[in-house]
N, C-alpha and C positions, 0 to 999 in steps of 0.2 A: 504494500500500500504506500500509496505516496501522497503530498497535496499540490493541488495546483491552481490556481486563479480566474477567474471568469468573470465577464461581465452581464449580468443580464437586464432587458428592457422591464421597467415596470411601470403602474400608475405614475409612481413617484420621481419616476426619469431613472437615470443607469444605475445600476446598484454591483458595487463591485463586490464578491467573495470569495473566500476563500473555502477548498473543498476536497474529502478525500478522492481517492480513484482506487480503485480497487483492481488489480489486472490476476488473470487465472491462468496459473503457468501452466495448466494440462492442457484448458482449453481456447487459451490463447487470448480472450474476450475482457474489455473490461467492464467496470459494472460500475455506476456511479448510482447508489440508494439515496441520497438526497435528492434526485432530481424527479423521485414518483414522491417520494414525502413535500415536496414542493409543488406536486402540479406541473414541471418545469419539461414540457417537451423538448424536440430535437431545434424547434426555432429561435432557443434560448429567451424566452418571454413568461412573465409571470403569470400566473393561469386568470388575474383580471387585468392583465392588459393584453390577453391572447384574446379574452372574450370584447374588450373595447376595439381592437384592431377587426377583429372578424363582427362586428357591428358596423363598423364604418364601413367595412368591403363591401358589405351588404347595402345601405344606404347611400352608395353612389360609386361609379369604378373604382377600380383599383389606385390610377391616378389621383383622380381628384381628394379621393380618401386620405394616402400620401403627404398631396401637398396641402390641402385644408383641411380637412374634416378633423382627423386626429389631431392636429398641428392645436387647432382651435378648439378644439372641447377636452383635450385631455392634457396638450402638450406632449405628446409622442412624435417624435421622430424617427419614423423607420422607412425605408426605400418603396417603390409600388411593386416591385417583388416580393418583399418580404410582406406584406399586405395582401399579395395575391397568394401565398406559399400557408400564412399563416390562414387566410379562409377559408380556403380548397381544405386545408387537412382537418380544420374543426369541421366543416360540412361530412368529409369523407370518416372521420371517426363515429358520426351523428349516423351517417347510412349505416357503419357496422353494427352501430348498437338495437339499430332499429332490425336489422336484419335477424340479431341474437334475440329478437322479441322483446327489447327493450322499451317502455314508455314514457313520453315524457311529461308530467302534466299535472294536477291535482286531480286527485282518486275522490269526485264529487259531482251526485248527479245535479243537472243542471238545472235552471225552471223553468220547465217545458214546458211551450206555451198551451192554449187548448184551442182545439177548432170552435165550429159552430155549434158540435152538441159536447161543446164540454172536455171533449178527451183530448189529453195531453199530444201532441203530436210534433215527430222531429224528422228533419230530412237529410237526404244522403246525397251526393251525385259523382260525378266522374265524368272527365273529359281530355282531352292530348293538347297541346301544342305544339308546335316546331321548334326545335332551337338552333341556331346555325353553328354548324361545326367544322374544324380547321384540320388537318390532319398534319403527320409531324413536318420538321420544315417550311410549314406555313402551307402547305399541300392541301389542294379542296378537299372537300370532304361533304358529301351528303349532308342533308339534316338530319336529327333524332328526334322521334316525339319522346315527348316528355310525360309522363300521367301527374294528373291532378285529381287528388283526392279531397273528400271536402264530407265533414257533418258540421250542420249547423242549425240553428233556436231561434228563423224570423222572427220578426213582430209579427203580431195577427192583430188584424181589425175586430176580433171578439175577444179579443183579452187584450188588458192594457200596464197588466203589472212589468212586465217584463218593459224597463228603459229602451228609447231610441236610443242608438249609437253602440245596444248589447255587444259584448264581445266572444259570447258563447259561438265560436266556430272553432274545428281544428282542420288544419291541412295539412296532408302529405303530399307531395311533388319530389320526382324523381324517375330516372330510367326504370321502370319497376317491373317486372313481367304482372300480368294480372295477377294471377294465384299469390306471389310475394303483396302485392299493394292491401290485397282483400284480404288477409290474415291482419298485415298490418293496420287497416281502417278498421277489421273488428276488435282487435286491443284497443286500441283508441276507443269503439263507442264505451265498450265495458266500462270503462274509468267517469265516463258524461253519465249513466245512466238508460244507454237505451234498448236495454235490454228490457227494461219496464215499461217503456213506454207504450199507451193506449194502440198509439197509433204510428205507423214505420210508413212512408215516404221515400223512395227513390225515383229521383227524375232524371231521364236520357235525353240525348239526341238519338237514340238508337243506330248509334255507332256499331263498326263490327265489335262483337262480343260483349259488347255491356249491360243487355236482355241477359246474358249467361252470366257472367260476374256478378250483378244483384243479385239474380235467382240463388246462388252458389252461397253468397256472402250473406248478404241479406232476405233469408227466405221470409219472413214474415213481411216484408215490405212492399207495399201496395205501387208498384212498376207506374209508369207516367211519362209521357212521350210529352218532352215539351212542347208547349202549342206553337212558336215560336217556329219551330224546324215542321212542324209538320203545316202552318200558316205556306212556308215557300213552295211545299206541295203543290196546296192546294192555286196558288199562283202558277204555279207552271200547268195545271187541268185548265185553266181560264184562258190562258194563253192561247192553246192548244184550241179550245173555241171559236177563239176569235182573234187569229191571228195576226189580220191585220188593221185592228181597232182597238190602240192601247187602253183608250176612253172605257170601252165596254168590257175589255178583260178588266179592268181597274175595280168598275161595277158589282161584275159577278164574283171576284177574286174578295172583294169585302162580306156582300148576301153571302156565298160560302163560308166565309169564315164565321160570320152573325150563325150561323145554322151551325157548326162545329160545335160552337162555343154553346149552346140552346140543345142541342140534338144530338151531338156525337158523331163520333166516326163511322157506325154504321151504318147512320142516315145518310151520309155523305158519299158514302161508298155503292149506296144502291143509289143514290141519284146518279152518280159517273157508271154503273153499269147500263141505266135505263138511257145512255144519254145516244142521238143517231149519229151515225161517223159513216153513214156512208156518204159519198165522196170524200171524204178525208186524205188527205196525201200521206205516204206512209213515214214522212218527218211526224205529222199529228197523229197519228196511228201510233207511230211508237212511243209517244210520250204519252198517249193513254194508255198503253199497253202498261209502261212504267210506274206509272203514278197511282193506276188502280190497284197494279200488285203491292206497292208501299200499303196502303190503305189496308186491304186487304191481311198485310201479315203484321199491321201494327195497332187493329180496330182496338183489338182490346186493353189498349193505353192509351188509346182515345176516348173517354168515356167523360169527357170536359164537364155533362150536366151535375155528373153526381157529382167530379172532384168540386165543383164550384159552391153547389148546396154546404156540404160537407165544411166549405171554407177555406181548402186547401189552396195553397202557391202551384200553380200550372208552369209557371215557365220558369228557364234555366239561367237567369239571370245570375243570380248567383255562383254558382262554376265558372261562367263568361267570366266575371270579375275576376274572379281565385286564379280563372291562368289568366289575367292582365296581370293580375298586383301581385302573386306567387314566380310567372316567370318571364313574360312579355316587360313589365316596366325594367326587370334586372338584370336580364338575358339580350334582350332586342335591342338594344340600344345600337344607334348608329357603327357600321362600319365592323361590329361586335361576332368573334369568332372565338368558339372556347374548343377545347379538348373533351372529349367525350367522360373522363376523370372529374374535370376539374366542374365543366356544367352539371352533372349529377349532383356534385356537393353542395354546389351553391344548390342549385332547387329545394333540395334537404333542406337547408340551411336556413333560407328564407323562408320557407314555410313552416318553420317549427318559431321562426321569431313573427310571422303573423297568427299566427294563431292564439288561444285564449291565452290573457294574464297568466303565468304561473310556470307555461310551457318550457319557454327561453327559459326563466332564472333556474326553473329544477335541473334542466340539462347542465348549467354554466356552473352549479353550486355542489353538485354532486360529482365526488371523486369517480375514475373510471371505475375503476377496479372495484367500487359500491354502486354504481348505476345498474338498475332492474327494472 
């Protein structure tokens, strides 16, 4: 054993110490035990100004992080490497733990709100984004979708105890195969409570596989084709009408949707089977051909009269948001090309710091080697 000197980054600016090292003459290796008693990973930064530096990475690039953000809220001085090195790896330790079925969050159900007759009701969704990625040497690279996971506690217009501005939502974001996302969104609800709840909600775009991933995930939850994606549908049937009269497709592209929203899907669907196409040109042939088959194998998440009675949230607005502000506002940015590594992390990353109070500080506060 021997000692030797080091400097490391902290809240409090550079902190010099001194430390033993320990080296193993069979196996060659040295070992320095102060630096897991310390928090102190391989970027030699204290475990609160690894988690202020990987906040800043997050709230604006790596650059600007760098030369302002830290500079002005904390006084840290570290390079936009060592800013990009130190977020990547808190991200990428966050996906391992989450992989080892780790959670992060407080273990407390939430106040779920109640529909129209009363029952407590909460919802689910899932959706992809694109992220653009660089491959090594600065080498193009394909995009990767991203998944966005998401449970959350609207407001309802029949209950009004729950505050505007709630913050009852958790998201996952990350390259996730589905089967890894939907184990890990059902640890998550476990901890909110919704295994109790009256009433379970999951709303699609009915994306390939997301019908099978709630059924899988969420068997108890009452499936819901946003009206929103199934609205363009029904725009492109109107079209197909009246192809060249935007006026009149505009018309009946609205009375169809008024009759959706009143009647359902399968009102809808035997209107476009009753509808005459002959003469039709086989451009409008096939987009009735398309748009009846949509209907037809998604009637039964169109059921708009009851969700409405009911009181429930029809559309996917919510997810939309979760991948703007989850990976679109952090990810997309001008001119913005990441590593397939390094953009998984951040997704992690930022999505465990927007999600409910408690999230971030439980991950930041608990030692690895005690995180569960």
């Amino acid at each position: 054993m021997n000692w030797r000197k080091k400097t490391l980054v902290s809240l409090f600016g550079p902190i010099r110490i001194e430390h033993s090292y320990d080296h193993c003459a069979s196996c060659h290796t040295g070992h320095q035990p102060w630096q897991a008693t310390l928090g102190v990973g391989p970027h030699q930064v204290t475990r609160a100004a690894e988690e202020a530096i990987s906040l800043a990475g997050l709230l604006s690039s790596f650059g600007r992080a760098s030369r302002e953000t830290l500079k002005k809220l904390t006084g840290i001085r570290v390079s936009k490497s060592t800013v990009q090195r130190v977020t990547e790896a808190a991200g990428q330790r966050l996906s391992e733990r989450l992989a080892q079925k780790h959670v992060f969050g407080p273990t407390q159900a939430w106040n779920w709100q109640r529909d129209a007759e009363g029952k407590t009701c909460g919802y689910t969704s899932l959706d992809f984004v694109s992220v653009p990625q660089q491959g090594p040497q600065g080498a193009r690279a394909e995009s990767r979708m991203a998944a966005v996971g998401l449970l959350y506690n609207p407001q309802s217009k029949h209950d009004d105890r729950l505050p505007r501005g709630n913050d009852e939502v958790r998201y996952l974001a990350g390259f996730y195969r589905l089967d890894g996302l939907g184990g890990a969104l059902r640890r998550q609800a476990a901890q909110i409570g919704w295994d109790d709840l009256e009433v379970q909600l999951a709303i699609s775009d009915a994306g390939n596989g997301l019908e099978d991933f709630q059924r899988q995930n969420f068997a108890r939850a009452e499936r819901m084709l946003d009206f929103f994606h199934a609205s363009e549908h029904v725009g492109r049937m109107a079209q197909a009408v009246h192809p060249r009269d935007a006026e009149q497709a505009q018309r009946l592209t609205s009375g169809w949707c008024h009759a959706l929203k009143e009647q359902g899907g399968s009102f809808l669907r035997a209107e476009w089977e009753s509808l005459d196409t002959g003469g039709w040109s086989a451009e409008r042939l096939e987009t009735h051909r398309i748009e009846l088959g949509y209907f037809r194998n998604h009637q039964h998440k169109m059921d708009y009269p009851r969700y409405l009675t009911h009181g429930w949230q029809i559309g996917s607005g919510p997810i939309e948001s979760a991948c703007k502000r989850v990976v679109t506002q952090r990810l997309k940015g001008d001119g913005m090309r990441w590593s397939e590594r390094g953009s998984n992390a951040v997704c992690h990353l930022h999505a465990l710091l927007l999600s409910q109070s408690g999230c971030w500080q439980r991950y930041w506060t608990t030692p690895d080697h005690l995180q569960n």
